[in-house]
C-alpha positions in Angstrom: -31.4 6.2 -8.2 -30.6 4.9 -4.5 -26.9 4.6 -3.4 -26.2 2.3 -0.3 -23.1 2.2 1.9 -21.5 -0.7 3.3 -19.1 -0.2 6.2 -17.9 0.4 9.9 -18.9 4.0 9.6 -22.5 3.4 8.2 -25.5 2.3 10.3 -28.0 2.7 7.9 -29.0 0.3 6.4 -26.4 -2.2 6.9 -24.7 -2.0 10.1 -20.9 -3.6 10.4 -19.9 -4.2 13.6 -16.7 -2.1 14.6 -14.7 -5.4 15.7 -14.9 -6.9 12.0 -11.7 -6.3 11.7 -11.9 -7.5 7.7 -14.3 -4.7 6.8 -13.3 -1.0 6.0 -15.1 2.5 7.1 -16.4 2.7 3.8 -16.3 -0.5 1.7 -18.9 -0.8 -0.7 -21.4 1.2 -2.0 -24.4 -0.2 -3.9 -26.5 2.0 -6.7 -30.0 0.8 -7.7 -31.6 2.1 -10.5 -35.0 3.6 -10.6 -36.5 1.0 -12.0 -34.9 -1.1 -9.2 -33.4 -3.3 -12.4 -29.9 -2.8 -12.5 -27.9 -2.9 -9.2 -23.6 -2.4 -9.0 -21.7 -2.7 -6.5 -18.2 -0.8 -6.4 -15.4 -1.5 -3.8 -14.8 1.6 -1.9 -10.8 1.0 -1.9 -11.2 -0.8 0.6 -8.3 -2.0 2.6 -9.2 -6.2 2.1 -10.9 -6.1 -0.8 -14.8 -7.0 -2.0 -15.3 -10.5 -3.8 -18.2 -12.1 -5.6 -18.8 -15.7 -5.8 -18.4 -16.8 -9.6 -20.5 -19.7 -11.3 -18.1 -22.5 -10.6 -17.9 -21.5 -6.8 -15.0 -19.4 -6.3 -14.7 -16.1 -5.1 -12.7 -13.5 -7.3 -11.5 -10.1 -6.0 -14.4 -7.0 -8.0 -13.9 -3.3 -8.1 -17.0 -2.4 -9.8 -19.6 -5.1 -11.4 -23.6 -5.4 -11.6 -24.8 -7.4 -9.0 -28.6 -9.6 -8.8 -30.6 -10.6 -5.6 -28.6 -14.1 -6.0 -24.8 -12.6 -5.8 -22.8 -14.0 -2.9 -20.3 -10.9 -1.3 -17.7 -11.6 0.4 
């Protein structure tokens, strides 16, 4: 299993610039599977929140939900 981070205070291996103001320290943090099948993101508590783009195009606020190569984050 690989765990990413997703933040201002992670460089590797998604560095967030420190003036977007919108994204937290720690925000996200990804787990893939061994297999490299299942992926989930899980909001960190972060301060704005983590949405997902649904089917019909709008973007609804996630906590903790599986995630493909096609998900849209916001």
């Amino acid at each position: 299993m690989w765990e990413f981070y997703v933040g201002k205070n992670h460089a590797e291996p998604i560095a967030i610039p420190a003036s977007k103001s919108a994204v937290s320290g720690n925000h996200i943090k990804i787990t893939v599977s061994d297999d490299k099948k299942t992926w989930i993101l899980e909001d960190l508590n972060s301060t704005n929140g983590t949405y997902i783009r649904d089917d019909e195009g709008n973007f609804r606020q996630v906590y903790k939900c599986y995630i493909t190569e096609k998900t849209i984050i916001r």
